[in-house]
N, C-alpha and C positions, 0 to 999 in steps of 0.2 A: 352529286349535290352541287347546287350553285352557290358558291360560295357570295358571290357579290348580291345573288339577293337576298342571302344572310346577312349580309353587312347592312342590306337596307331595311331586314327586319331590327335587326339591334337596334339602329340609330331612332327606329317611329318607336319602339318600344322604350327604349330609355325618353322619349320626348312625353311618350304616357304617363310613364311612371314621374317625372321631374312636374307635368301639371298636375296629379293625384299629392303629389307631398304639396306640391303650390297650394291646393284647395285645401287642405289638410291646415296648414300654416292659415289660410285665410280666416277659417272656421276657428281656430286658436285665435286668432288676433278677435275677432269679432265677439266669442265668448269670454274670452280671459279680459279683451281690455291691452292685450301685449303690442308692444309697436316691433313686430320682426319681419317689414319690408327689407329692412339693407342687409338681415341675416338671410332673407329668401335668394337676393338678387346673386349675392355671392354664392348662395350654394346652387344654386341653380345656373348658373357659368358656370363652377365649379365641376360640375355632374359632366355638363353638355361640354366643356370642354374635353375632359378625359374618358369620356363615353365615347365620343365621338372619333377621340386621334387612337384611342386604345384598338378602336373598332376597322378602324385605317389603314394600322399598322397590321392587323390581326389579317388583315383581306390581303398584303401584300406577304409576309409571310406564308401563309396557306398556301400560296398561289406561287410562291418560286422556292421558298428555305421550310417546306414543311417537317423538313429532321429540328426545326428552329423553334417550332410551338411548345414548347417545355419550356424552356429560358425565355421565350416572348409573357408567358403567361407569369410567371417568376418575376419577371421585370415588371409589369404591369402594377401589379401586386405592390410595389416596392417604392416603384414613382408615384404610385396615385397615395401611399401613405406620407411621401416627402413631402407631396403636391400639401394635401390637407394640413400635416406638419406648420409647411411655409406658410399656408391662408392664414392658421390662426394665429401664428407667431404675428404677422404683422398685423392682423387685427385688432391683437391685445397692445402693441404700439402704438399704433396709430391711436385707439377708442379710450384706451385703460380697462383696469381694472372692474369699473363697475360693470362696466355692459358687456362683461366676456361671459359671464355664465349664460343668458339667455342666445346668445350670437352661437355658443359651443351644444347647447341643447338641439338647436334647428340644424346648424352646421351639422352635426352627428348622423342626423334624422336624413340628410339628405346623402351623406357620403355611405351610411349602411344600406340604405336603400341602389346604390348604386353597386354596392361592393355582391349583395347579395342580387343581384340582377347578373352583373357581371360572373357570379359564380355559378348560376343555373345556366345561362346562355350557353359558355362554353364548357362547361362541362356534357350537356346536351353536343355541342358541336367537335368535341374529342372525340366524343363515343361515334360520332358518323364520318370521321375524318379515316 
């Protein structure tokens, strides 16, 4: 198995799915009437951030510390919920209180779509490892 052009499917496939929740959100905006470009932008760094370094770190483990992929995938898990944690903590700072429910709606939509992206990928890639 080539690991590295698994790394390069992860990255086009998390880029899929982060324009899929985009048009998703757009279609929401346009029907509803909702203004959640600045809850898109965030969650969509948000994804592509930790999609990306998750997927970095995963190519670099596999490839020297493979007795390591049990506690990489544990940590993943663990940073990407402090990561979301931190966004909305200072969200609700910075914006207040009125605008957290809709910013936590979209924000959700885009961290479960990664979490559950993230959980087929590699579990598909345990089982060939």
């Amino acid at each position: 198995m080539d690991i590295t052009k698994q790394c390069t499917n992860y990255i086009a496939e998390s880029i899929i799915l982060v324009i899929l929740v985009n048009l998703g959100c757009y279609f929401a905006m346009q029907l509803g009437g909702y203004d959640l470009l600045a809850a898109q932008i965030v969650g969509t760094l948000f994804v592509l951030v930790f999609e990306i370094a998750s997927v970095l770190v995963w190519r670099w483990v596999a490839l020297k510390h493979r007795n390591m992929l049990p506690s990489f995938f544990t940590a993943v898990s663990g940073f990407r919920f402090l990561g979301a944690l931190l966004v909305m903590t200072v969200w609700y700072l910075a914006t207040g209180k009125e605008n957290i429910v809709m910013f936590l709606v979209v924000f959700f939509v885009f961290y479960f779509v990664s979490l559950i992206h993230h959980s087929i990928f590699f579990s598909r890639m345990s089982k060939r490892l």
